[in-house]
N, CA, C and O atoms as a GROMACS GRO file, in nm:
protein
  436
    1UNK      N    1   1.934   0.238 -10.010
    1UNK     CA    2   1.811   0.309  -9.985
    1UNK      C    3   1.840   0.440  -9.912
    1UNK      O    4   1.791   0.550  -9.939
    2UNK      N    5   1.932   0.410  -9.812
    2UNK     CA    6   1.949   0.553  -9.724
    2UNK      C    7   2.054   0.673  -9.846
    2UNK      O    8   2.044   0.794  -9.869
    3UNK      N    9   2.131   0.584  -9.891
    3UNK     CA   10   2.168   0.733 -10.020
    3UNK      C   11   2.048   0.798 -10.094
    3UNK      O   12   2.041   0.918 -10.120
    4UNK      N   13   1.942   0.695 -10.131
    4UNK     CA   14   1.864   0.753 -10.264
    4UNK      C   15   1.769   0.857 -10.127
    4UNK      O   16   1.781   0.979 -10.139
    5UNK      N   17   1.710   0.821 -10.044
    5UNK     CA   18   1.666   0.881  -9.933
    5UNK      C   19   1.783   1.049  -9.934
    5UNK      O   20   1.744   1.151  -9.991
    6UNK      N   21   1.899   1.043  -9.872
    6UNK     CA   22   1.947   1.126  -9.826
    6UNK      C   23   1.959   1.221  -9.975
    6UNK      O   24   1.942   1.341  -9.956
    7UNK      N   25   1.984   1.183 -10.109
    7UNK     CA   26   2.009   1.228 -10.210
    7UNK      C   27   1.846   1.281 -10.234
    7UNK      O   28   1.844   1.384 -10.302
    8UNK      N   29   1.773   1.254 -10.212
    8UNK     CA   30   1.654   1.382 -10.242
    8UNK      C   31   1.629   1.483 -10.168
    8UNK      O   32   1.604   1.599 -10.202
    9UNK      N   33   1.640   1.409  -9.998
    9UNK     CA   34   1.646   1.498  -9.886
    9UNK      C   35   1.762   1.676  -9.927
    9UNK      O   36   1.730   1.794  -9.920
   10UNK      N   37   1.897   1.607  -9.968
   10UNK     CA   38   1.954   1.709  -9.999
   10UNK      C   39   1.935   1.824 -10.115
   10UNK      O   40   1.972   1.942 -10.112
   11UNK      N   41   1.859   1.747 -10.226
   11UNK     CA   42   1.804   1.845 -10.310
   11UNK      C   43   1.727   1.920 -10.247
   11UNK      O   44   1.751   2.041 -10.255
   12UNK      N   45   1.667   1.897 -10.205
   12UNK     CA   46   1.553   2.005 -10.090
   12UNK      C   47   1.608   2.108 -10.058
   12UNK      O   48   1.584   2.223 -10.092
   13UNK      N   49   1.698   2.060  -9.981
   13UNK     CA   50   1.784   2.149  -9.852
   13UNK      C   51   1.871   2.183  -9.933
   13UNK      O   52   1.967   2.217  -9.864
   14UNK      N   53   1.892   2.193 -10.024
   14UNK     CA   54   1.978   2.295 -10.130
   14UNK      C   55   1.863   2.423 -10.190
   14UNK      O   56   1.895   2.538 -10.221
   15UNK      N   57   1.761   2.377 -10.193
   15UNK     CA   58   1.680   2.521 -10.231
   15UNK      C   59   1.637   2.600 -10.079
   15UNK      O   60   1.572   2.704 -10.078
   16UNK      N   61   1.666   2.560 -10.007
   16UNK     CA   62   1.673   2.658  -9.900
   16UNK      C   63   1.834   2.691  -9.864
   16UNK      O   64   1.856   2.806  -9.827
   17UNK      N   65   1.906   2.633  -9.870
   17UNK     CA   66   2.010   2.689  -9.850
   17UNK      C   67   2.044   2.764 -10.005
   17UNK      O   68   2.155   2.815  -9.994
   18UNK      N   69   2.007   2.779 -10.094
   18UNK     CA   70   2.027   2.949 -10.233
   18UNK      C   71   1.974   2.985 -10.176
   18UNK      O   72   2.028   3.093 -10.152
   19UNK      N   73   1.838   2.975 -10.088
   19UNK     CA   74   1.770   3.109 -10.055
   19UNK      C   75   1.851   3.240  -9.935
   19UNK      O   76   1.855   3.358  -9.903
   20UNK      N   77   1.911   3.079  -9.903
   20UNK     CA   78   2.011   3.168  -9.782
   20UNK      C   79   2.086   3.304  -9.857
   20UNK      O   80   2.068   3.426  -9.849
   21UNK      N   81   2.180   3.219  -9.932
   21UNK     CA   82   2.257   3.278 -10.007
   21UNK      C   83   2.245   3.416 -10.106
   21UNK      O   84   2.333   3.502 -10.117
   22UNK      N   85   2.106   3.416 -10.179
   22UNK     CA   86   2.053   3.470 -10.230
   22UNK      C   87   2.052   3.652 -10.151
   22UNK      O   88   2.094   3.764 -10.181
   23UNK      N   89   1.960   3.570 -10.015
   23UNK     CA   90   1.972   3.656  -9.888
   23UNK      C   91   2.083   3.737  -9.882
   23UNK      O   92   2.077   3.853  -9.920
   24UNK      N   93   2.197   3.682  -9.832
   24UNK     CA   94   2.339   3.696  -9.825
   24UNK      C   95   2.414   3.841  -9.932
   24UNK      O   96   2.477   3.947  -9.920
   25UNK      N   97   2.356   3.760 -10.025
   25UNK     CA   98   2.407   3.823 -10.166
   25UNK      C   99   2.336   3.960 -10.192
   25UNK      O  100   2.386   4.062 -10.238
   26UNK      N  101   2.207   3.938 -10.150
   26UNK     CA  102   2.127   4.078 -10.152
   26UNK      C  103   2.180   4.168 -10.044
   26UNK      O  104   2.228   4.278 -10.070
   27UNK      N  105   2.172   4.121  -9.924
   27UNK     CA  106   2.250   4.204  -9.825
   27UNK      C  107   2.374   4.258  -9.866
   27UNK      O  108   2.387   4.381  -9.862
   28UNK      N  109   2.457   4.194  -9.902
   28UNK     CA  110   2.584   4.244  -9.970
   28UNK      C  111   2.579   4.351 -10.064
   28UNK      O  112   2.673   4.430 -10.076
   29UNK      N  113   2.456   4.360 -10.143
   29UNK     CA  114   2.472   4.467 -10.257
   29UNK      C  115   2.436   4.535 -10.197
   29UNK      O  116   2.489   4.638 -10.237
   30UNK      N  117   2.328   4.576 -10.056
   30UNK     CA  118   2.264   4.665 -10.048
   30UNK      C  119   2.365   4.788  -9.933
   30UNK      O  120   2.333   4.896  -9.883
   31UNK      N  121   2.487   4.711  -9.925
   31UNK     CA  122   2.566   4.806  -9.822
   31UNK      C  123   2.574   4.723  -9.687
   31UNK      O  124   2.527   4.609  -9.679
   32UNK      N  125   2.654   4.803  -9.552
   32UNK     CA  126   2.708   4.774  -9.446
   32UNK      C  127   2.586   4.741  -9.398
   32UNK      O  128   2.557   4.622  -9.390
   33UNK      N  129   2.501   4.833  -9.361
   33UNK     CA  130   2.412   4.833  -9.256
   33UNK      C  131   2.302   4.691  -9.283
   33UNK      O  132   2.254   4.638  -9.183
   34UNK      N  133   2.272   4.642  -9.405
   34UNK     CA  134   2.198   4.543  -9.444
   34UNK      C  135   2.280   4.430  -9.428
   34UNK      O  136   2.210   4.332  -9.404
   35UNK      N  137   2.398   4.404  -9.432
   35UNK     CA  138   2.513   4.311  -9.458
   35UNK      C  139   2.581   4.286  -9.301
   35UNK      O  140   2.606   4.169  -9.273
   36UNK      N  141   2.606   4.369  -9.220
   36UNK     CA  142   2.619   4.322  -9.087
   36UNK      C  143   2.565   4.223  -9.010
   36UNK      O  144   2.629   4.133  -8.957
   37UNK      N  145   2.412   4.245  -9.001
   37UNK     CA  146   2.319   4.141  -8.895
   37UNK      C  147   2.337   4.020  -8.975
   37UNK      O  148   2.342   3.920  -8.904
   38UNK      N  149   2.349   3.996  -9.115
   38UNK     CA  150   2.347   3.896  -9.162
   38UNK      C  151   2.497   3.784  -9.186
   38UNK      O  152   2.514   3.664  -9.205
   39UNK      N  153   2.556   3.865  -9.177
   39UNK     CA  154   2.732   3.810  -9.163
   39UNK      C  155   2.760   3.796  -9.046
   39UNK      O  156   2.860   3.740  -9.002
   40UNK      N  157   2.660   3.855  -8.977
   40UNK     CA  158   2.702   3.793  -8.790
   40UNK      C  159   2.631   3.714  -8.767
   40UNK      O  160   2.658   3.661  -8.659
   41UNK      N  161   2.512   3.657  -8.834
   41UNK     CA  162   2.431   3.520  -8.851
   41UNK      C  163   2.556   3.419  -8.899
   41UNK      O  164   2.609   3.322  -8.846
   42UNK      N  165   2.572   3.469  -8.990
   42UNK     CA  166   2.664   3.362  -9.039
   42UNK      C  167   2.764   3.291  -8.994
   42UNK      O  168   2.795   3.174  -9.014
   43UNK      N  169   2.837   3.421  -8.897
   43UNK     CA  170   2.942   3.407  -8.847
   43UNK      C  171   2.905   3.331  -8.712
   43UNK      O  172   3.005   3.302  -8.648
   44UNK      N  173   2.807   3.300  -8.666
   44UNK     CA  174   2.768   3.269  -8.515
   44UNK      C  175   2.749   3.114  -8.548
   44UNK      O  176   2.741   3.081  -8.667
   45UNK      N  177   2.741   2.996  -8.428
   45UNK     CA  178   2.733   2.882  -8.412
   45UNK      C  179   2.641   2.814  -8.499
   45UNK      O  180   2.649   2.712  -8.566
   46UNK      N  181   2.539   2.913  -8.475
   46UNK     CA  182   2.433   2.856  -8.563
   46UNK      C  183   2.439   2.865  -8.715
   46UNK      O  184   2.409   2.774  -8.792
   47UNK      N  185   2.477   2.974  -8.745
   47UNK     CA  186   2.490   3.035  -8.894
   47UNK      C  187   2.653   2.931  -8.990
   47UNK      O  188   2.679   2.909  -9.108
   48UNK      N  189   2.711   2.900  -8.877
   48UNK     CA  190   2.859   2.780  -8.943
   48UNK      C  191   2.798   2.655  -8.948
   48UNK      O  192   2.833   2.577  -9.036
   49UNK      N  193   2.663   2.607  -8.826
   49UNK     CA  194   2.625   2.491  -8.859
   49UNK      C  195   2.573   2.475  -8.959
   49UNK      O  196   2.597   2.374  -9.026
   50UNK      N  197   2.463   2.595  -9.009
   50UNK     CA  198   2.370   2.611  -9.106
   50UNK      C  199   2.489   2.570  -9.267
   50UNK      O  200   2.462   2.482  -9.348
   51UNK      N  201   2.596   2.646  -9.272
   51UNK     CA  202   2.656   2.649  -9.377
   51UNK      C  203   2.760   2.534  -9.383
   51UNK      O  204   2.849   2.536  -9.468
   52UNK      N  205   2.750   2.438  -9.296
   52UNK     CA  206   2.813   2.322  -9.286
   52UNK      C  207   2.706   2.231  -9.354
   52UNK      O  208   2.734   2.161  -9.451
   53UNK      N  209   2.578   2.237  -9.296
   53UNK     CA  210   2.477   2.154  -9.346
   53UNK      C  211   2.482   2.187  -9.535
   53UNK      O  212   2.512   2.101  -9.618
   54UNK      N  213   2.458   2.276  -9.556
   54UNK     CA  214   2.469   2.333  -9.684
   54UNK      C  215   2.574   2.239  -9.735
   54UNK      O  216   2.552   2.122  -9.768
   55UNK      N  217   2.693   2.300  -9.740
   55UNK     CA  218   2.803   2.282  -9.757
   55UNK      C  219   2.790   2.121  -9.845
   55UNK      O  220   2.798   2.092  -9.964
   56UNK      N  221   2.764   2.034  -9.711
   56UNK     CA  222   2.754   1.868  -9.705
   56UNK      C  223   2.669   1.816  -9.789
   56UNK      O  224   2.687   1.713  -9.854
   57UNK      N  225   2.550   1.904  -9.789
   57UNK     CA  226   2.436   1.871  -9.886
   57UNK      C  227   2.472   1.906 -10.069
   57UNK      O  228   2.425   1.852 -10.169
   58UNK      N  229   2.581   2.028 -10.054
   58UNK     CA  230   2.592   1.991 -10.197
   58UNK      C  231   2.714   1.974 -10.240
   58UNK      O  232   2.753   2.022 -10.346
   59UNK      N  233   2.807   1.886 -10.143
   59UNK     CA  234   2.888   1.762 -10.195
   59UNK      C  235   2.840   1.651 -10.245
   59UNK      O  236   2.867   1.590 -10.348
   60UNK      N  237   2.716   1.619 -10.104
   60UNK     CA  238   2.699   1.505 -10.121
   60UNK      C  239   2.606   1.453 -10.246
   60UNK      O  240   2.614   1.340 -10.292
   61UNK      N  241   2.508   1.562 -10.297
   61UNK     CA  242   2.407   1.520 -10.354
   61UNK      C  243   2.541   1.575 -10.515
   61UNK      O  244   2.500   1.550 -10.628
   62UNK      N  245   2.647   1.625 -10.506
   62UNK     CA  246   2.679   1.644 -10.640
   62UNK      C  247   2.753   1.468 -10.645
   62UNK      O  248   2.756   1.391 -10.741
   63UNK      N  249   2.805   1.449 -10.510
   63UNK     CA  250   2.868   1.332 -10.533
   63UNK      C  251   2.800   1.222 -10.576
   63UNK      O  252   2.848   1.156 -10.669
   64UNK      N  253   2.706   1.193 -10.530
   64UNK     CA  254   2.592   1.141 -10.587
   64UNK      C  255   2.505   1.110 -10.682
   64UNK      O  256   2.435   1.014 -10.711
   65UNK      N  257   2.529   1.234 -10.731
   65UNK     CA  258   2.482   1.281 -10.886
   65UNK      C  259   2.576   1.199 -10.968
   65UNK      O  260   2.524   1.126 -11.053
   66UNK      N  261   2.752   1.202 -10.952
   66UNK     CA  262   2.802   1.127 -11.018
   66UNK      C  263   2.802   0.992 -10.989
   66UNK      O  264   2.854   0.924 -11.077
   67UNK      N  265   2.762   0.937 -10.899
   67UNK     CA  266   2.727   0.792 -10.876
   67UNK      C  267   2.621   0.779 -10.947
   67UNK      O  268   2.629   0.667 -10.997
   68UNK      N  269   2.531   0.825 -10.980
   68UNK     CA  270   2.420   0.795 -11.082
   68UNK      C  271   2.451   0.778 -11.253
   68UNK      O  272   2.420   0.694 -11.337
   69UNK      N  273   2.530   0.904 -11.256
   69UNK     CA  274   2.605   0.916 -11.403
   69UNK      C  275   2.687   0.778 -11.409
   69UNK      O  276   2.682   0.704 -11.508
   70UNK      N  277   2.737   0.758 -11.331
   70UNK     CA  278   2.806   0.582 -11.316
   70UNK      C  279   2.739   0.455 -11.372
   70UNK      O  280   2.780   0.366 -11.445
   71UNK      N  281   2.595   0.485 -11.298
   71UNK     CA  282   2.495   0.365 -11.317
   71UNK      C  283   2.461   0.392 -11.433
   71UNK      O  284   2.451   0.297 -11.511
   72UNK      N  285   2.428   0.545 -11.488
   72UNK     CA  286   2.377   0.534 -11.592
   72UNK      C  287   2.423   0.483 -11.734
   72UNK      O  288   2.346   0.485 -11.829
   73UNK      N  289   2.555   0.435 -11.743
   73UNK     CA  290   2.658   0.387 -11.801
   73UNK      C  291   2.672   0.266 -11.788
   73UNK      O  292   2.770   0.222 -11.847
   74UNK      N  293   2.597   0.178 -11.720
   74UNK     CA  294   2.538   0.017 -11.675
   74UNK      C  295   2.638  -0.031 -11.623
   74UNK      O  296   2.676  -0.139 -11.669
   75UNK      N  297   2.719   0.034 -11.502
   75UNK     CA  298   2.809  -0.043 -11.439
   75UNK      C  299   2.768   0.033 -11.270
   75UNK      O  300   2.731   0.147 -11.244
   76UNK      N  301   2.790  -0.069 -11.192
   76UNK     CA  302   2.796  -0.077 -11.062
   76UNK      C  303   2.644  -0.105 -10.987
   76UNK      O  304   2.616  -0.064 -10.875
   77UNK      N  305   2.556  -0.181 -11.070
   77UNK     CA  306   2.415  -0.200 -11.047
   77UNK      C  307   2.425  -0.294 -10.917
   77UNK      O  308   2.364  -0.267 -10.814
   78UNK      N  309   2.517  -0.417 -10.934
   78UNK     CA  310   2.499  -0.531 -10.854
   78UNK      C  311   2.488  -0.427 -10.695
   78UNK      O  312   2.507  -0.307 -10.673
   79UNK      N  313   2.456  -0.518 -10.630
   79UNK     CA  314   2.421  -0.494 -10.480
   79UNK      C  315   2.528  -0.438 -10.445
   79UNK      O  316   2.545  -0.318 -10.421
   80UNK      N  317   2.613  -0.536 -10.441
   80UNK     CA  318   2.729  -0.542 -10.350
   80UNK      C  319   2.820  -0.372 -10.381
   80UNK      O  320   2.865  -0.299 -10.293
   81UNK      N  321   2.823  -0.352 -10.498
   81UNK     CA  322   2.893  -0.235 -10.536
   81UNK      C  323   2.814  -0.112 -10.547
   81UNK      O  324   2.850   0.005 -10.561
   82UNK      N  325   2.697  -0.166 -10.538
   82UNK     CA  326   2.577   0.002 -10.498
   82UNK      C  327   2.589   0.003 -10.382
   82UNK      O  328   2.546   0.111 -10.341
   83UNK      N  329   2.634  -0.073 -10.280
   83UNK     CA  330   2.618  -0.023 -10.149
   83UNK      C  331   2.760   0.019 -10.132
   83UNK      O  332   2.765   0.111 -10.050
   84UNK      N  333   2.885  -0.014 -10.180
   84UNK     CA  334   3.026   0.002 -10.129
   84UNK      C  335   3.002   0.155 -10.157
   84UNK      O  336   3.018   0.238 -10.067
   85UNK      N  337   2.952   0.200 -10.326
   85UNK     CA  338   2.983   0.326 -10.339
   85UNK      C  339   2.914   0.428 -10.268
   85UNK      O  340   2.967   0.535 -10.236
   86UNK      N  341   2.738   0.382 -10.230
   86UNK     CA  342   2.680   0.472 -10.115
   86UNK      C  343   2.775   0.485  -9.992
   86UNK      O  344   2.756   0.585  -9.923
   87UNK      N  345   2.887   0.390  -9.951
   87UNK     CA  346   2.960   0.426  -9.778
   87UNK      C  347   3.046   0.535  -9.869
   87UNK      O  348   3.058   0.649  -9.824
   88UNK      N  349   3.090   0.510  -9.960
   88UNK     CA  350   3.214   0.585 -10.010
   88UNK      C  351   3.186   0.758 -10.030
   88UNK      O  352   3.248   0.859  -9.998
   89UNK      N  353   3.052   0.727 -10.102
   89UNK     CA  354   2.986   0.888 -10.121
   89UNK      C  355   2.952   0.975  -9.971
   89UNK      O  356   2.989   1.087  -9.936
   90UNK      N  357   2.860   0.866  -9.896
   90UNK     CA  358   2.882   0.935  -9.750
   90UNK      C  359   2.990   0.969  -9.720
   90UNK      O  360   2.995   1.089  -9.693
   91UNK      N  361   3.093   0.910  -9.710
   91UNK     CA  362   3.240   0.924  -9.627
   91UNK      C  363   3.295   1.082  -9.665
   91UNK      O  364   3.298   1.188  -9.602
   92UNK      N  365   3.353   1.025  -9.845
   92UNK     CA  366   3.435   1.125  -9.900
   92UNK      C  367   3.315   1.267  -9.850
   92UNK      O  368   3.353   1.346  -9.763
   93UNK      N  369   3.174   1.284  -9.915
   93UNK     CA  370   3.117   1.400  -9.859
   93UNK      C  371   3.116   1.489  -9.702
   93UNK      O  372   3.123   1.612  -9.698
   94UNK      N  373   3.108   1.418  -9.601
   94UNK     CA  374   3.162   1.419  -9.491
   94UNK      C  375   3.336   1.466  -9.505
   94UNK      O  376   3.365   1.585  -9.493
   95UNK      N  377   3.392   1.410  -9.519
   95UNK     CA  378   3.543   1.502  -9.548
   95UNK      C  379   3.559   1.573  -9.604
   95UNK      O  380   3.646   1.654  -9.573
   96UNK      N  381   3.474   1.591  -9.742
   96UNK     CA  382   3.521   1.717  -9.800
   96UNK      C  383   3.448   1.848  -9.740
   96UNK      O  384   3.495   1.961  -9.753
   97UNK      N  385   3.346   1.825  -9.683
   97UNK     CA  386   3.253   1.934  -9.625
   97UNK      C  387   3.310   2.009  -9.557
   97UNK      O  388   3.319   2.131  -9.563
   98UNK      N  389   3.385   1.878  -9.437
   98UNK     CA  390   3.480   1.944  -9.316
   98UNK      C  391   3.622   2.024  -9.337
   98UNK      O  392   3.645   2.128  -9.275
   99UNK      N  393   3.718   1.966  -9.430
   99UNK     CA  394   3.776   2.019  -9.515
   99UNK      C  395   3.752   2.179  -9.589
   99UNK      O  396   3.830   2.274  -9.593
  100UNK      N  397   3.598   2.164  -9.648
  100UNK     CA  398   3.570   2.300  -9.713
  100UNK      C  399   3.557   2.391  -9.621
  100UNK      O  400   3.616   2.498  -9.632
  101UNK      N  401   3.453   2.352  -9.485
  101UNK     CA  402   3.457   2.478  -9.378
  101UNK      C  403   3.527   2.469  -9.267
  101UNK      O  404   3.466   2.520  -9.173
  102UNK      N  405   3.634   2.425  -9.238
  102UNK     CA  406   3.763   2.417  -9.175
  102UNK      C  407   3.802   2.555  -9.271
  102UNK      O  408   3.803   2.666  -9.218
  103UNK      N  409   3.831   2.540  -9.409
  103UNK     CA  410   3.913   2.579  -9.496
  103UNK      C  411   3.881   2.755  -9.462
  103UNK      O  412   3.955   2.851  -9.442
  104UNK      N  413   3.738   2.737  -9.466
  104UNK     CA  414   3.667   2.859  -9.488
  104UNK      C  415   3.698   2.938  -9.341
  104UNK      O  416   3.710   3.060  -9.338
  105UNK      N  417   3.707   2.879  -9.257
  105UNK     CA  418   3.684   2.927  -9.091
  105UNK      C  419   3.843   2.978  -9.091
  105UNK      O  420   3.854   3.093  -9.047
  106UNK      N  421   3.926   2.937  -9.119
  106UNK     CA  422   4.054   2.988  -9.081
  106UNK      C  423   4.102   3.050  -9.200
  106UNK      O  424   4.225   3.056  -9.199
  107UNK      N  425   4.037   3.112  -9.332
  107UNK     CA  426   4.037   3.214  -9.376
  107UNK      C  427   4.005   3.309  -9.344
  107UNK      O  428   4.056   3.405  -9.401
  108UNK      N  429   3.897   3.334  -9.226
  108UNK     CA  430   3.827   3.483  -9.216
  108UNK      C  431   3.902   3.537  -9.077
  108UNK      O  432   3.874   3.630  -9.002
  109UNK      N  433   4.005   3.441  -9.076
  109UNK     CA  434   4.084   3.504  -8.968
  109UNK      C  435   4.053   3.447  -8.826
  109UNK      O  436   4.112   3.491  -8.727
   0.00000   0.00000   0.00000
């Protein structure tokens, strides 16, 4: 229940986080002066949490997505193995998130 819960929750929070991006992306075309305040959002505590949340939300809901493509193929219905693969989808998403913006943070120097 808490995957199918968290797996809509994250669709959500994926159309606000493109909007971020979108943002981002517009600032970027429009030059320095539009693209500064917004890359120092980004760059600030809040703006890495923001893109961590992101980040997590579309591991998790892609990971997810393929746990469905799974079921939809009539295997892993029983209880016991819909719940192993919901810890598994939490987990691996959670690592790869941290992984991705670890990755990202000690690229920009």
């Amino acid at each position: 229940m808490a995957a199918s819960i968290a797996h809509r929750a994250t669709g959500v929070a994926l159309y606000s986080g493109t909007a971020l991006l979108a943002v981002w992306a517009f600032a970027a075309a429009q030059g320095a002066a539009f693209f500064e305040p917004v890359g120092a959002f980004l760059a600030s505590p809040v703006g890495v949490f923001i893109l961590f949340g992101y980040t997590w939300a579309l591991v998790f809901h892609t990971l997810n997505g393929l746990r469905h493509l799974y079921w939809d193929a009539g295997r892993g219905l029983d209880v016991k193995t819909a719940r192993q693969t919901a810890w598994a989808v939490f987990a691996a998403s959670i690592f790869v998130a941290i992984f991705v913006v670890a990755a990202g943070l000690s690229a920009r120097g």
